[in-house]
MIBA-807449 format. One record per residue (C-alpha): residue number from 1; chain; x, y, z. Coordinates in Angstrom, 1 decimal, always signed. Example, Ala and Ser with C-alpha at 12.3 -4.5 7.8 and 13.67 -1.06 7.14 Angstrom:
mitor 1, lumdren A, X +12.3, Y -4.5, Z +7.8
mitor 2, lumdren A, X +13.7, Y -1.1, Z +7.1
This chain:
mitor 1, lumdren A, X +13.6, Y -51.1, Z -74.1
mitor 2, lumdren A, X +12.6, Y -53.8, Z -76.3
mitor 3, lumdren A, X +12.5, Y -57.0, Z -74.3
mitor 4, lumdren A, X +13.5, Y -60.0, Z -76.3
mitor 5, lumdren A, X +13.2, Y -62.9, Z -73.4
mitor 6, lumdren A, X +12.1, Y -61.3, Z -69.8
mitor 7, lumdren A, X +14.2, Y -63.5, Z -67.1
mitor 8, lumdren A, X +12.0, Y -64.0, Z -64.5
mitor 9, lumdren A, X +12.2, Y -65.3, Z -60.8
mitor 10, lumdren A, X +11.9, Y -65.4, Z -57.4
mitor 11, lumdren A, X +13.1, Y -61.9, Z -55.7
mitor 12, lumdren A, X +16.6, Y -61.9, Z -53.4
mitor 13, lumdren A, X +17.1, Y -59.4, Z -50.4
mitor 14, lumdren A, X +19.3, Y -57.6, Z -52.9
mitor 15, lumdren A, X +16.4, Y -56.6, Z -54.9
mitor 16, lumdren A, X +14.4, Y -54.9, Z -52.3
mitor 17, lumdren A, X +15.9, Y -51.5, Z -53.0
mitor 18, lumdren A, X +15.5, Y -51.6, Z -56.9
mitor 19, lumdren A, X +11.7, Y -52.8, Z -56.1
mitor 20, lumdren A, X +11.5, Y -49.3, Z -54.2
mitor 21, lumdren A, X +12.2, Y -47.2, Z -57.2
mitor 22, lumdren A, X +10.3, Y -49.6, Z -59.9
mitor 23, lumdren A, X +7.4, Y -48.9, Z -57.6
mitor 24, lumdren A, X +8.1, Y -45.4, Z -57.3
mitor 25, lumdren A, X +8.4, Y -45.5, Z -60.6
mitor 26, lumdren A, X +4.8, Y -46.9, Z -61.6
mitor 27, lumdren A, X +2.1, Y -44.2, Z -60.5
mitor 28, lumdren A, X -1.0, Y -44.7, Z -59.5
mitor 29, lumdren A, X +0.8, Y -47.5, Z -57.2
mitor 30, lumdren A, X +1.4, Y -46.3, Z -53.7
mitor 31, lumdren A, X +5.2, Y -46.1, Z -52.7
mitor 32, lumdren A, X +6.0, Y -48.3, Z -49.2
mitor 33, lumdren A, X +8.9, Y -48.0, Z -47.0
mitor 34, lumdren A, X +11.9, Y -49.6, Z -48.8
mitor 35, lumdren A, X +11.8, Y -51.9, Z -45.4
mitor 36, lumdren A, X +8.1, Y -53.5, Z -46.9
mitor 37, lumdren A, X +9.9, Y -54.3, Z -50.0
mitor 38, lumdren A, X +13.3, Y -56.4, Z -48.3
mitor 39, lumdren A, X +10.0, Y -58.0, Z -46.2
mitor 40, lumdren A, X +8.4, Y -59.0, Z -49.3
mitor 41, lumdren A, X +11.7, Y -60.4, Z -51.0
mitor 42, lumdren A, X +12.3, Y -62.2, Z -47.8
mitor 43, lumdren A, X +9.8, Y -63.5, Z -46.2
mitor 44, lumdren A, X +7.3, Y -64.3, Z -49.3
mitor 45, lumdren A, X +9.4, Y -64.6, Z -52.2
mitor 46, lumdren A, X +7.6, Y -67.9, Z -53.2
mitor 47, lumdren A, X +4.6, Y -65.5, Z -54.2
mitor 48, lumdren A, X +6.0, Y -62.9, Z -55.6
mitor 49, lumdren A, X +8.4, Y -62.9, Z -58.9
mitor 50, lumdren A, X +10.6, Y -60.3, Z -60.4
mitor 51, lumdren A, X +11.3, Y -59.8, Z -64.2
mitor 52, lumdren A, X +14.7, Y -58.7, Z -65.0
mitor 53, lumdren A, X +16.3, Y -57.3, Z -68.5
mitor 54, lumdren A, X +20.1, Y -58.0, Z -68.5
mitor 55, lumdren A, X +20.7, Y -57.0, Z -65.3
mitor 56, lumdren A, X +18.0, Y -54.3, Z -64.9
mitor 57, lumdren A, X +14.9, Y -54.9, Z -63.0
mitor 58, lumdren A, X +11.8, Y -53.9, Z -65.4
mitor 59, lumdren A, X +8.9, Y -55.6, Z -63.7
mitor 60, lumdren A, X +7.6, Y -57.7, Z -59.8
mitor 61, lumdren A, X +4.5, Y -58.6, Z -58.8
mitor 62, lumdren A, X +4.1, Y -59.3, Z -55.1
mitor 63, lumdren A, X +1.8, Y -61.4, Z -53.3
mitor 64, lumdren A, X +0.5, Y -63.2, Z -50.4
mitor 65, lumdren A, X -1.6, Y -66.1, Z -48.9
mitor 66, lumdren A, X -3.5, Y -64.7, Z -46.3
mitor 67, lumdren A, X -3.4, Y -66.7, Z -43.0
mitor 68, lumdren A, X -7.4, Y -67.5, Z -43.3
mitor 69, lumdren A, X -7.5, Y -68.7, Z -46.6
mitor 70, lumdren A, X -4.6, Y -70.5, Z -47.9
mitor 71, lumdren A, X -6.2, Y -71.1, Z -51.2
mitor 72, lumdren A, X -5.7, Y -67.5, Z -52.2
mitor 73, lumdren A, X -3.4, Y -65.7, Z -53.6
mitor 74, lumdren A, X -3.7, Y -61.9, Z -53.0
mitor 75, lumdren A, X -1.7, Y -59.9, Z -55.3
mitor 76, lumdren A, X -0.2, Y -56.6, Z -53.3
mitor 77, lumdren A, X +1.0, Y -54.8, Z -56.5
mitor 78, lumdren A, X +2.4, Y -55.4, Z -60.2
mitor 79, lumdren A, X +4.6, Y -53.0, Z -61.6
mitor 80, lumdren A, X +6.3, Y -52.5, Z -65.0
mitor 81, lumdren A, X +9.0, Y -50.3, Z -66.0
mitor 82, lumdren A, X +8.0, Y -47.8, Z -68.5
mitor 83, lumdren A, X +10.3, Y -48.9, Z -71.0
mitor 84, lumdren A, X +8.8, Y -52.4, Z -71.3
mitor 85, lumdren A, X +5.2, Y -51.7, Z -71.5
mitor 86, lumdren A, X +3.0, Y -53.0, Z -73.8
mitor 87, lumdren A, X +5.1, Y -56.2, Z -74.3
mitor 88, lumdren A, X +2.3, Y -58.4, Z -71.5
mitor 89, lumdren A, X +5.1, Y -58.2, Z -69.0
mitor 90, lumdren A, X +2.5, Y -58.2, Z -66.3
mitor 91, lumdren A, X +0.4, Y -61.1, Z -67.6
mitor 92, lumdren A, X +3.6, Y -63.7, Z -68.2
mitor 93, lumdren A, X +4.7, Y -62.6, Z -64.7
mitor 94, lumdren A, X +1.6, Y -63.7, Z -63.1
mitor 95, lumdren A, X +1.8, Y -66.7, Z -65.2
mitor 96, lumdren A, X +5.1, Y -67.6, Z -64.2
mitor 97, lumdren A, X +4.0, Y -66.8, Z -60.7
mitor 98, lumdren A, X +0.7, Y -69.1, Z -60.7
mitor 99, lumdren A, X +2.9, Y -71.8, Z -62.5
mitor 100, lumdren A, X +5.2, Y -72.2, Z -59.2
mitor 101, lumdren A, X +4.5, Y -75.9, Z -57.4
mitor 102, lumdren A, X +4.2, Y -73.9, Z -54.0
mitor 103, lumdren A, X +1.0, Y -72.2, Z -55.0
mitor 104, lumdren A, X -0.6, Y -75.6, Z -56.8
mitor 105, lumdren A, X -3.1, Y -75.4, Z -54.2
mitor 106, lumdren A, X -4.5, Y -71.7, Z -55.2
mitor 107, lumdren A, X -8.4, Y -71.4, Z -56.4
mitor 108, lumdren A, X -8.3, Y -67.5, Z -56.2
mitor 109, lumdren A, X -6.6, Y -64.7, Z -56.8
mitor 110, lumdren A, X -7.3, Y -61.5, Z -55.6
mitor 111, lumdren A, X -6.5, Y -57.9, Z -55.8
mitor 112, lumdren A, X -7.0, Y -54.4, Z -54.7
mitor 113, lumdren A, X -7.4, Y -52.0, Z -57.7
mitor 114, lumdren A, X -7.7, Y -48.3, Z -57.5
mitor 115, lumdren A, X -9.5, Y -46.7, Z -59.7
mitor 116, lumdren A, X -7.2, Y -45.4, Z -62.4
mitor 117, lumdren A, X -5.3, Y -48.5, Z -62.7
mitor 118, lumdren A, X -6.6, Y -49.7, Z -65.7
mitor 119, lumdren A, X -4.0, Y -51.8, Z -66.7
mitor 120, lumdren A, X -3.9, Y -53.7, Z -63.2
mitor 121, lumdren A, X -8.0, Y -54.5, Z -63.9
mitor 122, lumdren A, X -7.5, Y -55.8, Z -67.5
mitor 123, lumdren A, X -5.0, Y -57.9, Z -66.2
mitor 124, lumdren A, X -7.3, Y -59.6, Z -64.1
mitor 125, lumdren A, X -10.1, Y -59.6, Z -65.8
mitor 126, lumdren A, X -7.5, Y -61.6, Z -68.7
mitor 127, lumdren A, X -6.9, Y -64.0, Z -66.4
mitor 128, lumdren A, X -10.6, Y -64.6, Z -65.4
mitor 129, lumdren A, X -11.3, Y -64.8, Z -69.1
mitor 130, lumdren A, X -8.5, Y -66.6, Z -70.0
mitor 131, lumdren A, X -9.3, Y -69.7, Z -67.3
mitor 132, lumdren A, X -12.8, Y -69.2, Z -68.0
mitor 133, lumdren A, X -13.8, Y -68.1, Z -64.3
mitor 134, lumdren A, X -15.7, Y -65.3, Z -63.1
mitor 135, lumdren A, X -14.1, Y -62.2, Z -61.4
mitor 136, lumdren A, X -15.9, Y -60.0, Z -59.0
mitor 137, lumdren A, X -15.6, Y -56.8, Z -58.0
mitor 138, lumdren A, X -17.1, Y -55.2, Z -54.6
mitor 139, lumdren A, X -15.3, Y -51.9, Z -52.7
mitor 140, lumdren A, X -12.8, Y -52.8, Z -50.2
mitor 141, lumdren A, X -11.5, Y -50.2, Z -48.9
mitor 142, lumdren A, X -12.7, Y -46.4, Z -49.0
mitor 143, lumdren A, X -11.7, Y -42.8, Z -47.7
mitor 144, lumdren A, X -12.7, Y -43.3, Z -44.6
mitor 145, lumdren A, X -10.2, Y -45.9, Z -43.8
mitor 146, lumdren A, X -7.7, Y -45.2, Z -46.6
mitor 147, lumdren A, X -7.6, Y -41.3, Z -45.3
mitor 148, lumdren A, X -8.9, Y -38.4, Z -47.6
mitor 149, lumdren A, X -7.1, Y -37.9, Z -51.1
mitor 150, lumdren A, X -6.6, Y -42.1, Z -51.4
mitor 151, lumdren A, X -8.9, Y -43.7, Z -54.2
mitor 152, lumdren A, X -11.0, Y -46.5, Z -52.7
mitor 153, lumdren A, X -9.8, Y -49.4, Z -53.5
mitor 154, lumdren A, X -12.1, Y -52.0, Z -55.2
mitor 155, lumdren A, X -11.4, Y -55.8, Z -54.3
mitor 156, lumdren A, X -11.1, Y -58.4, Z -57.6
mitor 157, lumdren A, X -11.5, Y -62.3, Z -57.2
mitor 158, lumdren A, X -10.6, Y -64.0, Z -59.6
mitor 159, lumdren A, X -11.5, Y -67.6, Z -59.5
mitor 160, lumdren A, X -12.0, Y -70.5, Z -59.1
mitor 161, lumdren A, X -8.9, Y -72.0, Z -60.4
mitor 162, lumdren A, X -7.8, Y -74.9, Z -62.1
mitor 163, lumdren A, X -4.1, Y -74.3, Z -62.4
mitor 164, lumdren A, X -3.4, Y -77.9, Z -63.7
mitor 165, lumdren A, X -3.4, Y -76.8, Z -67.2
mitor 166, lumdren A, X -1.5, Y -73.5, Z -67.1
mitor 167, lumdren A, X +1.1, Y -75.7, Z -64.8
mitor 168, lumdren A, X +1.8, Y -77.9, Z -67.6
mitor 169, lumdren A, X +2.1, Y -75.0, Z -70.6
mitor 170, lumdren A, X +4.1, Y -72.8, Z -69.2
């Protein structure tokens, strides 16, 4: 599927299900209950955004502010259909998303990445390099809490941000 202009915005309650089975969809990303996703459409649509093709739903990234640090963004997952891969779906998503006035106050972003996620990581480390900030990397989560046969998961900060710029181009 050849993606001429992505339309991209703030999920609705009736796009929890279809986030279910993009994310079912995008392995190595690990599947919640659909319940998660209405949550995340619901309750924190301001940091998450969905991309849609016509009337198909081809990418979402959603996100957070944690409660202790209101300057951060933490970035749950980013998925993109198969079919639109390798058109930077991902990075104009989380573009679109740090553009949004509600989030004007975020220096950071962060992320959990598995191991095998390799797209997930350059798309961080594009942003770092793209706002010319430094990302870090330090293990999160491992085994022992994720339970046996789940990668650890390594935590990215990205940061800090000066969003004034990227508010004004996109």
């Amino acid at each position: 599927m050849k993606i001429i202009s992505p339309h991209m915005r703030r999920p609705t309650i009736a796009d929890g299900p279809a986030l279910h089975r993009l994310i079912a969809d995008c392995p190595p990303l690990d599947v919640n209950s659909p319940y998660s996703y209405l949550l995340m459409c619901k309750d924190f649509a301001d940091t998450c955004v969905v991309a849609t093709n016509g009337s198909s739903l081809v990418g979402c990234i959603t996100g957070y502010r944690p409660q202790q640090r209101s300057d951060t963004l933490f970035v749950w997952q980013v998925a993109v259909s198969t079919s639109c891969r390798g058109q930077r779906l991902a990075y104009h998503m989380l573009r679109h998303l740090l553009s949004r006035p509600e989030l004007e106050d975020v220096s950071w972003v962060e992320a959990t990445v598995g191991p095998d996620n390799v797209a997930s990581r350059s798309l961080f480390a594009g942003l770092a390099k793209e706002r010319e900030v430094r990302m870090s990397s330090t293990p999160l989560f491992g085994p022992d809490v994720l339970g046996e046969g789940h990668d650890p998961e390594v935590l990215h900060r990205v940061g800090p941000l000066d969003l004034t710029a990227l508010r004004q181009a996109v």
